[in-house]
Every structure is written in C-alpha cells, then in structure tokens.
HTML snippet that shows the backbone in 3Dmol.js (N, CA, C, O; Angstrom):
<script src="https://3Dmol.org/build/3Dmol-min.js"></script>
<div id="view" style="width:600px;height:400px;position:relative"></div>
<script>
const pdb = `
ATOM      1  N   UNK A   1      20.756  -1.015 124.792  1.00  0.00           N
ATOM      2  CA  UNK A   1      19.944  -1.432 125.910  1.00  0.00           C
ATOM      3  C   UNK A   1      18.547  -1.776 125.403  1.00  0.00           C
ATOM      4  O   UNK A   1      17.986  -0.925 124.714  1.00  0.00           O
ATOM      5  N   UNK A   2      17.764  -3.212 125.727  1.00  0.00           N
ATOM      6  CA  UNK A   2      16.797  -3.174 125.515  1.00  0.00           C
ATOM      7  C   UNK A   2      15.637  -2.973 126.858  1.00  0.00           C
ATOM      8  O   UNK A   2      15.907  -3.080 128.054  1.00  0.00           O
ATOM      9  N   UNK A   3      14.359  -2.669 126.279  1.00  0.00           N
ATOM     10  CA  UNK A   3      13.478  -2.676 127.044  1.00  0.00           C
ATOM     11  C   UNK A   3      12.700  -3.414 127.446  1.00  0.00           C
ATOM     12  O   UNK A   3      12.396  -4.158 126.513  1.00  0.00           O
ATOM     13  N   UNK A   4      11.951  -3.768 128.680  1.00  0.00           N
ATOM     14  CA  UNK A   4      11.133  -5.067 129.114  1.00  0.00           C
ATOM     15  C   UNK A   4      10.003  -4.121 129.261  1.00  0.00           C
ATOM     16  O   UNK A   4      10.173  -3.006 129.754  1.00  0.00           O
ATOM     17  N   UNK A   5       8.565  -4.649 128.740  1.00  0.00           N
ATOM     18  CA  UNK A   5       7.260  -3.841 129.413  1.00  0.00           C
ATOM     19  C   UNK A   5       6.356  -4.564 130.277  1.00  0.00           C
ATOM     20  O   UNK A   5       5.772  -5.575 129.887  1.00  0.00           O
ATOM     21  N   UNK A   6       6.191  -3.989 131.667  1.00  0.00           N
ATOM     22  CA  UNK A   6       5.262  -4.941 132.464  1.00  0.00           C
ATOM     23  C   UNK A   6       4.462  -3.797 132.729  1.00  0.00           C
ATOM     24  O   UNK A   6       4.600  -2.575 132.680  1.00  0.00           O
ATOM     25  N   UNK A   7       3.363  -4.814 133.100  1.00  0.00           N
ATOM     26  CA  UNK A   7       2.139  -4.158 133.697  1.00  0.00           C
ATOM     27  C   UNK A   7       2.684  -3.486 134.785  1.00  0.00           C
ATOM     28  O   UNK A   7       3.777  -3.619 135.334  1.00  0.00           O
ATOM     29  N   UNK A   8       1.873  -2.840 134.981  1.00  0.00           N
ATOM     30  CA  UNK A   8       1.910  -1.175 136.421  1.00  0.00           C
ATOM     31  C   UNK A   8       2.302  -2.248 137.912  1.00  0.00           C
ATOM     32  O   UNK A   8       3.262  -2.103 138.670  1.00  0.00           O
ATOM     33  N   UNK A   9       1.351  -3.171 137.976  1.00  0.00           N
ATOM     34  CA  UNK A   9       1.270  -3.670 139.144  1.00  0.00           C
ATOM     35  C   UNK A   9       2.266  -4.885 138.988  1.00  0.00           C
ATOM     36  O   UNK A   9       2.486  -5.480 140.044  1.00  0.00           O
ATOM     37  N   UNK A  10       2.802  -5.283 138.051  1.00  0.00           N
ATOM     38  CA  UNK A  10       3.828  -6.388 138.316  1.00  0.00           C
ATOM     39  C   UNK A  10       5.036  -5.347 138.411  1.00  0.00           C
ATOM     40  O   UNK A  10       5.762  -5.426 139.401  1.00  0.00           O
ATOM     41  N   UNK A  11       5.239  -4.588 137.654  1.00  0.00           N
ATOM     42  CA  UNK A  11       6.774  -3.458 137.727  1.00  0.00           C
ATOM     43  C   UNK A  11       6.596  -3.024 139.312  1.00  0.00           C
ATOM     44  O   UNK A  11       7.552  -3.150 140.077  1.00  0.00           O
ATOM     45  N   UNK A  12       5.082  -2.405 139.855  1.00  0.00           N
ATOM     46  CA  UNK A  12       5.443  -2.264 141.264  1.00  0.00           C
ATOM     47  C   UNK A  12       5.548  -3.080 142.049  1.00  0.00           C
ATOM     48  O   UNK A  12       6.030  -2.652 143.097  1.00  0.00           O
ATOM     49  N   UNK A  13       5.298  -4.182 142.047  1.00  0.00           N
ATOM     50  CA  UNK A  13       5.991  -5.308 142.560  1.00  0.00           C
ATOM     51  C   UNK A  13       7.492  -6.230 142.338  1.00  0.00           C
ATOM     52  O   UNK A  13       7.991  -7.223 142.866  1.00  0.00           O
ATOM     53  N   UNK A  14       7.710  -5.673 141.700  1.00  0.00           N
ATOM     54  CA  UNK A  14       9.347  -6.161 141.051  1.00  0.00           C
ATOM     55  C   UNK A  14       9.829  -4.614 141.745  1.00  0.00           C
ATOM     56  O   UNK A  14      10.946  -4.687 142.257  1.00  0.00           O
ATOM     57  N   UNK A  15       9.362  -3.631 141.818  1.00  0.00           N
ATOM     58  CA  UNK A  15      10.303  -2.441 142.236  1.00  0.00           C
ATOM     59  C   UNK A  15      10.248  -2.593 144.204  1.00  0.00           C
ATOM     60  O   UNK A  15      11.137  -2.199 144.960  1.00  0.00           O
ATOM     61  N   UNK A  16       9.460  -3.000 144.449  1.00  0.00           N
ATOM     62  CA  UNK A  16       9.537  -3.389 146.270  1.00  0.00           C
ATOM     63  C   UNK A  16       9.838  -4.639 146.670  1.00  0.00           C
ATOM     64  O   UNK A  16       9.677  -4.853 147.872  1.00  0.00           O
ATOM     65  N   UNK A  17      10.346  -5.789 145.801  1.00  0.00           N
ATOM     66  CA  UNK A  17      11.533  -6.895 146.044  1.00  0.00           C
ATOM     67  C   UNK A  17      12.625  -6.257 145.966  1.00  0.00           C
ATOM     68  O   UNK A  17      13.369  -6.601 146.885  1.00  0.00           O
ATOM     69  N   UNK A  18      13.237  -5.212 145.064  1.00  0.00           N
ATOM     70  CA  UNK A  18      14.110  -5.028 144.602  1.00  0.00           C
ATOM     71  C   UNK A  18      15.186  -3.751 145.908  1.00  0.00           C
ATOM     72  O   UNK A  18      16.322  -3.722 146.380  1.00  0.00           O
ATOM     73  N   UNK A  19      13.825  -2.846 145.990  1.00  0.00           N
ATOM     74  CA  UNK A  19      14.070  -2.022 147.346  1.00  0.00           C
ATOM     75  C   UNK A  19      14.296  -2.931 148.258  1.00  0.00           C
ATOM     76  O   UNK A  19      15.359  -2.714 148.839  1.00  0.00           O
ATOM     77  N   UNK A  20      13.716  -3.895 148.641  1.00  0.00           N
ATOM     78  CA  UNK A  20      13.913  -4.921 149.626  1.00  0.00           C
ATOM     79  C   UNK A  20      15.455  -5.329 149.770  1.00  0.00           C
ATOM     80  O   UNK A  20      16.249  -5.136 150.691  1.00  0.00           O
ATOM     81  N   UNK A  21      15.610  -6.030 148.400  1.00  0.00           N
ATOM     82  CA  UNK A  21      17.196  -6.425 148.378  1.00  0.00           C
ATOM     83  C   UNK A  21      17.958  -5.433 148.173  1.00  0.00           C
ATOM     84  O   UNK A  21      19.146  -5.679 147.962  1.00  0.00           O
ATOM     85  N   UNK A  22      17.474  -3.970 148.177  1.00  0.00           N
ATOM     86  CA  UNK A  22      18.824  -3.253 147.785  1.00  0.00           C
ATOM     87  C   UNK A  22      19.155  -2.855 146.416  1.00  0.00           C
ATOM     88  O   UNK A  22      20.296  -2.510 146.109  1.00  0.00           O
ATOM     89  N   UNK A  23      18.334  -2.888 145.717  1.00  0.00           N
ATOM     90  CA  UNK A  23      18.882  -2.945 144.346  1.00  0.00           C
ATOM     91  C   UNK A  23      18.118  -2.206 143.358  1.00  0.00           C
ATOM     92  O   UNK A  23      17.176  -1.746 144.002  1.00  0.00           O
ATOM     93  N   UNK A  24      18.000  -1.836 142.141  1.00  0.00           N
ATOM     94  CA  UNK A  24      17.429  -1.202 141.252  1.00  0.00           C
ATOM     95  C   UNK A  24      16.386  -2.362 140.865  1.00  0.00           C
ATOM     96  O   UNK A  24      16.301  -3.394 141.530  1.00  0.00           O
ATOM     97  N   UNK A  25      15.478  -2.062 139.553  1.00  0.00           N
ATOM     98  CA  UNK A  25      14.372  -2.746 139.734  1.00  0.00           C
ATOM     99  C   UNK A  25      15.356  -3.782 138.275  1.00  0.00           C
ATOM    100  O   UNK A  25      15.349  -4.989 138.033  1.00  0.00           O
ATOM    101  N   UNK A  26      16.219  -2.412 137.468  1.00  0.00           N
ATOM    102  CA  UNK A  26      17.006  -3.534 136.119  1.00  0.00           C
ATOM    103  C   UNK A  26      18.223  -4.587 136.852  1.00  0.00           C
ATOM    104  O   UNK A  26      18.557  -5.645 136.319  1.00  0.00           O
ATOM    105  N   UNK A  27      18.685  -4.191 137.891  1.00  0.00           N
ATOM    106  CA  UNK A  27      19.706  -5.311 138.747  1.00  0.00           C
ATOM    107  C   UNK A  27      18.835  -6.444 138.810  1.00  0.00           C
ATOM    108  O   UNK A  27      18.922  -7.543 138.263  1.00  0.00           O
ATOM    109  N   UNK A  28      17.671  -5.791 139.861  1.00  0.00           N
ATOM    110  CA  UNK A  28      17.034  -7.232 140.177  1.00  0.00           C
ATOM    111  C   UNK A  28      16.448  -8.390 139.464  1.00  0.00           C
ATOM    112  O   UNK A  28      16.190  -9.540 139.820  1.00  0.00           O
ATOM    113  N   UNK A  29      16.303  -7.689 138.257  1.00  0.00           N
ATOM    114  CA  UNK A  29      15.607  -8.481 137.604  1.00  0.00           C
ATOM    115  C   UNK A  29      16.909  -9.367 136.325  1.00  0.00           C
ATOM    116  O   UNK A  29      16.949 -10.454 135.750  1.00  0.00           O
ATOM    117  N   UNK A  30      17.666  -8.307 136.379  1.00  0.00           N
ATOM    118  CA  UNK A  30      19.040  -9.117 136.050  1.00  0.00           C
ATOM    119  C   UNK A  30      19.415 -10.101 136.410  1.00  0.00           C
ATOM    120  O   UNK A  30      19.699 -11.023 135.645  1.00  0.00           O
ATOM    121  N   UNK A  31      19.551 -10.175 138.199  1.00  0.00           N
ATOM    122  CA  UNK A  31      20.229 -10.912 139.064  1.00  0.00           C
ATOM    123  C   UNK A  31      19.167 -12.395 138.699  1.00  0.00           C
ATOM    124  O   UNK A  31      19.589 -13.512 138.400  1.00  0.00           O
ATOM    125  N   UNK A  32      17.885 -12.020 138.822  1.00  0.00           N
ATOM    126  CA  UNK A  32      16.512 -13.617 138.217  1.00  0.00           C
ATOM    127  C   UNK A  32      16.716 -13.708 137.482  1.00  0.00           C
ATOM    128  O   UNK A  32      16.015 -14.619 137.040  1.00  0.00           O
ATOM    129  N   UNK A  33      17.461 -13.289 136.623  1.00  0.00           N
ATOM    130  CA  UNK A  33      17.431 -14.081 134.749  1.00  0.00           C
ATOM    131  C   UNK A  33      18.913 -14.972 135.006  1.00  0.00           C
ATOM    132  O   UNK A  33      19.115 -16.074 134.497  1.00  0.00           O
ATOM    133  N   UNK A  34      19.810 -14.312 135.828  1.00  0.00           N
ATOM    134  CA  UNK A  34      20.999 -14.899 136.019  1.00  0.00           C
ATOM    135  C   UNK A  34      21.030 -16.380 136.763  1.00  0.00           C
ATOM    136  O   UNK A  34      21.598 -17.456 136.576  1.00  0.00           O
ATOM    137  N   UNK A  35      20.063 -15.799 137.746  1.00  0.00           N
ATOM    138  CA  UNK A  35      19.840 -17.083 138.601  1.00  0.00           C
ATOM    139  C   UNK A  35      19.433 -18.250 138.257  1.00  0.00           C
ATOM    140  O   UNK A  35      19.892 -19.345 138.583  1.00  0.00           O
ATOM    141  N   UNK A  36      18.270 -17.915 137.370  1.00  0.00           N
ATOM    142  CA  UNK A  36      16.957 -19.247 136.712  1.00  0.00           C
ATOM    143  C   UNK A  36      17.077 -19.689 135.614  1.00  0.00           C
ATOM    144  O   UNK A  36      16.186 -20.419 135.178  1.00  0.00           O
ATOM    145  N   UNK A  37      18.485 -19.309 134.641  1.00  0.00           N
ATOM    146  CA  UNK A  37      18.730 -19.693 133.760  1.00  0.00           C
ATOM    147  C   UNK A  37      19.722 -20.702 133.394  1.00  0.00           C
ATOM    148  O   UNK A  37      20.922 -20.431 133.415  1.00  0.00           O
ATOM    149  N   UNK A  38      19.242 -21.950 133.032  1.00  0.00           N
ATOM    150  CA  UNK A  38      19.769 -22.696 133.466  1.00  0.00           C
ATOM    151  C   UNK A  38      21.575 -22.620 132.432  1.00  0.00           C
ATOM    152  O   UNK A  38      21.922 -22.113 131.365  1.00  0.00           O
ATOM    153  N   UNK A  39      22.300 -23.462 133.561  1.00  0.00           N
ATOM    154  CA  UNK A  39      23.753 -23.120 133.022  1.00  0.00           C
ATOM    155  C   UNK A  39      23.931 -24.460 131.871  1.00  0.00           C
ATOM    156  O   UNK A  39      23.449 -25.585 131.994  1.00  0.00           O
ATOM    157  N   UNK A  40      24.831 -23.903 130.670  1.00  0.00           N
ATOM    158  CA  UNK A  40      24.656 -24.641 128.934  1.00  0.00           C
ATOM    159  C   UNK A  40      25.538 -26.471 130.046  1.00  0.00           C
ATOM    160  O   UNK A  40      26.361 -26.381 130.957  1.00  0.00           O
ATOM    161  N   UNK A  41      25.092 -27.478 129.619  1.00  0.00           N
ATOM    162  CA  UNK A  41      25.973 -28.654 130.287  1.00  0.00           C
ATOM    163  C   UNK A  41      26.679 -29.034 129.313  1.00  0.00           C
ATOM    164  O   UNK A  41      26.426 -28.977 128.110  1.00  0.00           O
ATOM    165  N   UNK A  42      28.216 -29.710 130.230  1.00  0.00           N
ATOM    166  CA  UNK A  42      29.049 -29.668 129.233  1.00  0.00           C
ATOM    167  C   UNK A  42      28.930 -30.655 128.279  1.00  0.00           C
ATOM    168  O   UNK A  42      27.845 -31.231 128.352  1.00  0.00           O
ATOM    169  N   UNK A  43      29.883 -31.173 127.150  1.00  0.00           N
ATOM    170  CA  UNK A  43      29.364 -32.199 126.660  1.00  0.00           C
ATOM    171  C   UNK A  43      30.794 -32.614 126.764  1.00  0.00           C
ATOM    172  O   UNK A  43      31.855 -32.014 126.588  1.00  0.00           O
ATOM    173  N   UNK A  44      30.449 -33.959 127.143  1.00  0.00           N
ATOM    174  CA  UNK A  44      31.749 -34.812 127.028  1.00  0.00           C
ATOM    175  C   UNK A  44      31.978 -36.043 125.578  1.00  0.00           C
ATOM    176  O   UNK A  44      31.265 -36.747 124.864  1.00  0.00           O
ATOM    177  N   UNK A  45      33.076 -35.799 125.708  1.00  0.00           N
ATOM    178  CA  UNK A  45      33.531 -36.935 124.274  1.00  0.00           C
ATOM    179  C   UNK A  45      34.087 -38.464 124.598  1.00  0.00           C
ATOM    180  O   UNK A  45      35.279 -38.474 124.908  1.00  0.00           O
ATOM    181  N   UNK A  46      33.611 -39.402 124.586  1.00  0.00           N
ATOM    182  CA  UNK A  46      34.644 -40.294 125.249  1.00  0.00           C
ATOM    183  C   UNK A  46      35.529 -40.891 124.449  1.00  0.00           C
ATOM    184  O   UNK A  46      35.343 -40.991 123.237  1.00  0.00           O
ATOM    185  N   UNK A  47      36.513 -41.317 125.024  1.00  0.00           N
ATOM    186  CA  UNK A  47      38.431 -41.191 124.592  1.00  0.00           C
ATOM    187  C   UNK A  47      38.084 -42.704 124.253  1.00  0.00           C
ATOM    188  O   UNK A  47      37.362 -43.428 124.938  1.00  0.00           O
ATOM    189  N   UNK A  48      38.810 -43.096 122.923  1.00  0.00           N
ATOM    190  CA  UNK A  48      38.945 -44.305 122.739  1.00  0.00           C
ATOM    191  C   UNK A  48      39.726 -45.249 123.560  1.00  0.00           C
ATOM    192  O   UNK A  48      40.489 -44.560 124.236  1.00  0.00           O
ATOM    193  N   UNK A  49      39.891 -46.458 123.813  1.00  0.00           N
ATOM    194  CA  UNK A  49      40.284 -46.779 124.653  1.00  0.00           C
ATOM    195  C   UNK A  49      41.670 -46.886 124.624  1.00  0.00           C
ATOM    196  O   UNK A  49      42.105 -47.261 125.714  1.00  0.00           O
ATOM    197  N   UNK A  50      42.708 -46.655 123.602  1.00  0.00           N
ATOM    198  CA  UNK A  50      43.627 -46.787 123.100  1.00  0.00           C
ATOM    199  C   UNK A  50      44.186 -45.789 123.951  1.00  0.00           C
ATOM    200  O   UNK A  50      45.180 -46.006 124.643  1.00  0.00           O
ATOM    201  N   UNK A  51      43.390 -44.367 123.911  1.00  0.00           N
ATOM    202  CA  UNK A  51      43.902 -42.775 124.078  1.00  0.00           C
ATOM    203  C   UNK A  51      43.965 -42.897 125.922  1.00  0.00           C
ATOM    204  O   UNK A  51      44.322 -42.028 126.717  1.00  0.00           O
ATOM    205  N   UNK A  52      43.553 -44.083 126.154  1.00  0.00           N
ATOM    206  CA  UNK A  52      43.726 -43.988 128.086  1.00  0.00           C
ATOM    207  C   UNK A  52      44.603 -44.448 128.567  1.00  0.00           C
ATOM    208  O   UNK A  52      45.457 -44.991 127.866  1.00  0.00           O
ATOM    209  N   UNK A  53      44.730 -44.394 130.115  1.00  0.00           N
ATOM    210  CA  UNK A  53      46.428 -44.616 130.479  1.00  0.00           C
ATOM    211  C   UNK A  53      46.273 -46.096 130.769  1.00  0.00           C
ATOM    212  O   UNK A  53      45.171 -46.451 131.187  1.00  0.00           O
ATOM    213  N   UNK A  54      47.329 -47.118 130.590  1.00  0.00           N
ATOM    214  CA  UNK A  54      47.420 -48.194 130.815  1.00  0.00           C
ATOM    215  C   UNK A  54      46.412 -48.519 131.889  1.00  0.00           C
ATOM    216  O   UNK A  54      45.387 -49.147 131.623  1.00  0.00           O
ATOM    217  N   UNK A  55      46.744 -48.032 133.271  1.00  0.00           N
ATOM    218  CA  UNK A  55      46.012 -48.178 134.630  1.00  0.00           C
ATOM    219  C   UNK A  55      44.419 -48.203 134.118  1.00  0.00           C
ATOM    220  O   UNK A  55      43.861 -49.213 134.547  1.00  0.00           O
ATOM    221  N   UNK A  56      43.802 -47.605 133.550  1.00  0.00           N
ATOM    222  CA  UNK A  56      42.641 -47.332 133.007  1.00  0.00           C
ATOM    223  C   UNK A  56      42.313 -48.258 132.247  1.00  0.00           C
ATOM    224  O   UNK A  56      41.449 -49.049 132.624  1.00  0.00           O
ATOM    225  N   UNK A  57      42.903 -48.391 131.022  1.00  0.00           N
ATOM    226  CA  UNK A  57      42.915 -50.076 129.925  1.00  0.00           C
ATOM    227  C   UNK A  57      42.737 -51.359 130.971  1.00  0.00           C
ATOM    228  O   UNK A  57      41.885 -52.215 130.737  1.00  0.00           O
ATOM    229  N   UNK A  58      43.446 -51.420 131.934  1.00  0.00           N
ATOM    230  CA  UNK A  58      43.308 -52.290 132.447  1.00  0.00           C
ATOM    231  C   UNK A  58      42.418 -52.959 133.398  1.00  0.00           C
ATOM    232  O   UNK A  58      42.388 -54.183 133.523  1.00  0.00           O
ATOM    233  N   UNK A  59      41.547 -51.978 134.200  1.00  0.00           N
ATOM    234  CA  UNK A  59      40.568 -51.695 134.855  1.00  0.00           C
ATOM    235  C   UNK A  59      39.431 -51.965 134.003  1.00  0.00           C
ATOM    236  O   UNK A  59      38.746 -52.919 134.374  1.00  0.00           O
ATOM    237  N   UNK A  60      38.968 -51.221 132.703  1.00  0.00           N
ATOM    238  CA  UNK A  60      38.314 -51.722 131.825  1.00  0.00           C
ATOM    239  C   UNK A  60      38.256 -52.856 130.839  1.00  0.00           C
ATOM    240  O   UNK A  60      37.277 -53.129 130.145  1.00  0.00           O
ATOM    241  N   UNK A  61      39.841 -53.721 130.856  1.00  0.00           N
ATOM    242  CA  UNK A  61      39.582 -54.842 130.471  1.00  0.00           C
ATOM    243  C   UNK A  61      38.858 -55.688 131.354  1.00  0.00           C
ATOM    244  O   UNK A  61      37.892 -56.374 131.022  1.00  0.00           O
ATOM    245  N   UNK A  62      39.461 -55.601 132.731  1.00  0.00           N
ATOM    246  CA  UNK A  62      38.850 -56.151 133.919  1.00  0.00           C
ATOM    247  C   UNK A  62      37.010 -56.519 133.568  1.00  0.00           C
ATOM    248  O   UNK A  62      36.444 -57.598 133.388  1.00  0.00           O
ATOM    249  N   UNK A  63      36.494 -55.137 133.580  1.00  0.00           N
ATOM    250  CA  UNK A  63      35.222 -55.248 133.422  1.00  0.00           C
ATOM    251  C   UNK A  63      34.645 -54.890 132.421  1.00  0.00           C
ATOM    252  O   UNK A  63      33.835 -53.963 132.433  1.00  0.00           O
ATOM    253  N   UNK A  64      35.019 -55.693 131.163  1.00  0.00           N
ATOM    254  CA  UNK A  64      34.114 -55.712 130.126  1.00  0.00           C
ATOM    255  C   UNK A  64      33.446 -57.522 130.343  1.00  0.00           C
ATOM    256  O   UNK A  64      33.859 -58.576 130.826  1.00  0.00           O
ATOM    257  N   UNK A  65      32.265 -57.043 129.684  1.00  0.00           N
ATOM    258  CA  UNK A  65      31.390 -58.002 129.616  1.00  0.00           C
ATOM    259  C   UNK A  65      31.916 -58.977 128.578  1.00  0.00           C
ATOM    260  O   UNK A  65      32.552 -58.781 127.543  1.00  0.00           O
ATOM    261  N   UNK A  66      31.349 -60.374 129.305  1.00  0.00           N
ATOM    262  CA  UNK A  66      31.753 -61.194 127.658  1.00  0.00           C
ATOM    263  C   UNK A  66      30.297 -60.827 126.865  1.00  0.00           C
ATOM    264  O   UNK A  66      29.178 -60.513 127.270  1.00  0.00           O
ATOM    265  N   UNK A  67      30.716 -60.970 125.927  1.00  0.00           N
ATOM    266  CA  UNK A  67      29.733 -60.821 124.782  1.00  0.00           C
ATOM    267  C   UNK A  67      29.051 -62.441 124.439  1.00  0.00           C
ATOM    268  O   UNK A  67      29.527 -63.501 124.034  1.00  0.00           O
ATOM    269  N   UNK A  68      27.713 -61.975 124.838  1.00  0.00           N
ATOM    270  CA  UNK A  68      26.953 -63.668 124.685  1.00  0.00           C
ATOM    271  C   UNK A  68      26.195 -63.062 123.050  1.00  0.00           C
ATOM    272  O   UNK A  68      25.956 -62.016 122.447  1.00  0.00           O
ATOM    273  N   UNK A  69      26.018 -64.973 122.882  1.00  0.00           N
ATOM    274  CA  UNK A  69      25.463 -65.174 121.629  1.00  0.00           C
ATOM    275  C   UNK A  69      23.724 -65.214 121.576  1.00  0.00           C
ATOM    276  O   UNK A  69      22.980 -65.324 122.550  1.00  0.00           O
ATOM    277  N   UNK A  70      23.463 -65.132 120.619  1.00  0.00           N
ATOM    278  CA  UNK A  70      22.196 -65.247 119.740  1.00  0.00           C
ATOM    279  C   UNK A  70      21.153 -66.079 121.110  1.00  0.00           C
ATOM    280  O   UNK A  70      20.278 -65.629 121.850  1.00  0.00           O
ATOM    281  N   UNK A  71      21.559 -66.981 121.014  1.00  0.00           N
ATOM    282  CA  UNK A  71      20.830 -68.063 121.294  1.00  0.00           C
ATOM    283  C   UNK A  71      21.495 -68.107 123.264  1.00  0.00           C
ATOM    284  O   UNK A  71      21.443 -69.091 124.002  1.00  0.00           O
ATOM    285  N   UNK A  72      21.951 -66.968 123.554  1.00  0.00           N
ATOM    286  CA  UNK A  72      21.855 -66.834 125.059  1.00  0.00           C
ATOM    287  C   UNK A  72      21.695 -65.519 125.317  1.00  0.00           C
ATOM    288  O   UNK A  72      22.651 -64.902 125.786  1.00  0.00           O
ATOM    289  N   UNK A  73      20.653 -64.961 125.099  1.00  0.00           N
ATOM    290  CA  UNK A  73      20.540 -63.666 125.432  1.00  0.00           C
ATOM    291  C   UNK A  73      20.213 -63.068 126.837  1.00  0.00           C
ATOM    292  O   UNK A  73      20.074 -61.852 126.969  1.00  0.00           O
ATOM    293  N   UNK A  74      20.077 -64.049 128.025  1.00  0.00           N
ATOM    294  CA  UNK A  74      19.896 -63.635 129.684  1.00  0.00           C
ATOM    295  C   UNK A  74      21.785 -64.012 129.657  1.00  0.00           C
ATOM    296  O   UNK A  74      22.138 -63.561 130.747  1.00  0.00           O
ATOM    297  N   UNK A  75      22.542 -64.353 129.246  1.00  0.00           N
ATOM    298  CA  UNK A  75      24.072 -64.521 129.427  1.00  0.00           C
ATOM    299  C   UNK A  75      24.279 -65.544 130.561  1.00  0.00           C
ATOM    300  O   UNK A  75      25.256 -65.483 131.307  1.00  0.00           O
ATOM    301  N   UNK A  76      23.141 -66.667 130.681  1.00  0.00           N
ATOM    302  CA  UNK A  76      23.452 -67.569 131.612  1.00  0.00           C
ATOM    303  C   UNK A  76      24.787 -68.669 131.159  1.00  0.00           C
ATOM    304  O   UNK A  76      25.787 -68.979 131.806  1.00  0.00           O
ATOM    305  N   UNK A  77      24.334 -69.095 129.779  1.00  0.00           N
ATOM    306  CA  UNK A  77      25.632 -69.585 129.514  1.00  0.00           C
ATOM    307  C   UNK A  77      26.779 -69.219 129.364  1.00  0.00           C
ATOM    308  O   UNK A  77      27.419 -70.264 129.246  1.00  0.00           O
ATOM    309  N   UNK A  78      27.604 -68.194 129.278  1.00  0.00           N
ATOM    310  CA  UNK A  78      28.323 -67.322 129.729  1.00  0.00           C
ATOM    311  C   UNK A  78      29.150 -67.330 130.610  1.00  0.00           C
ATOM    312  O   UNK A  78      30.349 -67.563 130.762  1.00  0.00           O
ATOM    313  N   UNK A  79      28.081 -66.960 131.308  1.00  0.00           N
ATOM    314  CA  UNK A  79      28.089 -66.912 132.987  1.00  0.00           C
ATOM    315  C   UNK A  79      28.878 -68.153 133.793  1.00  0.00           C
ATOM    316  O   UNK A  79      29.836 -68.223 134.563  1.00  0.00           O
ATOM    317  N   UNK A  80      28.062 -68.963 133.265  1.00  0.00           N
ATOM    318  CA  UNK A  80      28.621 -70.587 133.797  1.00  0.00           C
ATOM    319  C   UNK A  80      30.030 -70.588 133.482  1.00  0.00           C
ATOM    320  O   UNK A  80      30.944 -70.488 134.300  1.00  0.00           O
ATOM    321  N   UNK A  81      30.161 -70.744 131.858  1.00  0.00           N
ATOM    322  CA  UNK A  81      31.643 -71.274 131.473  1.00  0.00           C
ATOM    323  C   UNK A  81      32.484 -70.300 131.750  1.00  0.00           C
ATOM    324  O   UNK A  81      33.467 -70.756 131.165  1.00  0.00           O
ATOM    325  N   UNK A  82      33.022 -68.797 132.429  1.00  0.00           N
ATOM    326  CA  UNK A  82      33.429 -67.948 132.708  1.00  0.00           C
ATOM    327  C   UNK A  82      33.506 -68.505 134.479  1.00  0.00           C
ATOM    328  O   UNK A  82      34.586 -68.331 135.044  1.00  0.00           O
ATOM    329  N   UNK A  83      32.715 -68.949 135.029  1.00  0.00           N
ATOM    330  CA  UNK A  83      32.790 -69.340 136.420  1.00  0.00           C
ATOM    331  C   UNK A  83      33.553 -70.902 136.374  1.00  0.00           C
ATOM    332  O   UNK A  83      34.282 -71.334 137.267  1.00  0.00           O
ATOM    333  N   UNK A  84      33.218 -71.573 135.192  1.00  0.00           N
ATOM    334  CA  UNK A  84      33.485 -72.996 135.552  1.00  0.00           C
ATOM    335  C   UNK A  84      35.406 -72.623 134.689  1.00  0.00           C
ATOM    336  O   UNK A  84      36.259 -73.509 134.730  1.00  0.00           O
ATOM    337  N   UNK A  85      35.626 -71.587 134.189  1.00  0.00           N
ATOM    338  CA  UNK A  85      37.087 -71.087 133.705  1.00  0.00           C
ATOM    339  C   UNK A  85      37.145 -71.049 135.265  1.00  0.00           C
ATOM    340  O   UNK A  85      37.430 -72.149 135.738  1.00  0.00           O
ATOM    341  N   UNK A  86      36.956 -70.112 136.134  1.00  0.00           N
ATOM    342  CA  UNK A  86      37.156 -69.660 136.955  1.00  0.00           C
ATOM    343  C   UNK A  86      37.581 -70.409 137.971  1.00  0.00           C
ATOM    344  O   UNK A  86      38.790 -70.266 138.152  1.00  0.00           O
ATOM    345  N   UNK A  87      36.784 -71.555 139.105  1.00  0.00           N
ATOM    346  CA  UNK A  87      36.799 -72.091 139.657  1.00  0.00           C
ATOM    347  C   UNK A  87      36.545 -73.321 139.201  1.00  0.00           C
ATOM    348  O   UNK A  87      35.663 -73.889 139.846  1.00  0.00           O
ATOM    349  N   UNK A  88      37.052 -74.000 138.226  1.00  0.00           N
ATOM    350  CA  UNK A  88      36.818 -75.003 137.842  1.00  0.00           C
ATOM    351  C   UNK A  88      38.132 -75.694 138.365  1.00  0.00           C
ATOM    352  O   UNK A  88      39.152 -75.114 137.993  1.00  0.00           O
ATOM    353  N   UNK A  89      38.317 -76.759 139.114  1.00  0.00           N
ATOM    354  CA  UNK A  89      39.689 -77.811 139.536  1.00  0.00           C
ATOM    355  C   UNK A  89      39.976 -78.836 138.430  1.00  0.00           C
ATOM    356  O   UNK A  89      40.896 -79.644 138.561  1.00  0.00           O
TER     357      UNK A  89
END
`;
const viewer = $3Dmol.createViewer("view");
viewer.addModel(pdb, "pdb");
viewer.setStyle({}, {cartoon: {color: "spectrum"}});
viewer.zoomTo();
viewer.render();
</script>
C-alpha cells in the first residue's frame, strides 16, 4: 500500500466529500483517480485491402479517387474525362 500526503485542510476536505458520498476518504479518492483518468485508446491496424470481404473491395473500388497527374493538381482534368467517360453519347 502506498501513501498520499496532503495538507490538513485539503485531507479535511477530501474527508467531508467523501462522508458526503458515503465512503472512506482512500475509496473516494480512488473512485477520482478512476474516474479522471483517462481510458488507454485503442489502436487500430488497417487490413489490406486484399484481407476484406468482397462486399467491402467493392465499395472501395467504387470510391477510390483517380489519381491525377503532376501538371493537374486541383484534379479538374480528371474530373472532366471521368464525367465525359461517364456521360459522354
């Protein structure tokens, strides 16, 4: 067990929250370290695209970007010949 040292007047003030809630003055102050500490976030890995289910591959072929060149970097030209594929008669 370790020990915490507070001043007279912060311990008596941590000991009449604690009466308040019911609790010892080492609960309560347990229960605030539990509370305010923030929880570890997870880390995610992302799955190659190979490792996903078809339904998924396909959705993301859907919306991948075309990849513009050098010399169009706002992707207007792109844009066009992807629309004029598109709706072009």
């Amino acid at each position: 067990m370790a020990t915490i040292v507070l001043n007279p007047s912060l311990y008596s003030q941590a000991q009449s929250y604690a009466k308040a809630d019911g609790m010892s003055v080492e609960e309560w102050v347990a229960m605030l370290i539990t509370r305010f500490t923030p929880a570890k976030k997870k880390k995610y890995k992302m799955k190659k695209i190979e490792e996903l289910s078809p339904e998924l591959q396909a959705l993301i072929g859907f919306a991948k970007p075309a990849v513009a060149s050098d010399d169009d970097i706002n992707g207007d030209r792109a844009r066009t010949e992807y629309l004029n594929e598109k709706y072009a008669l």
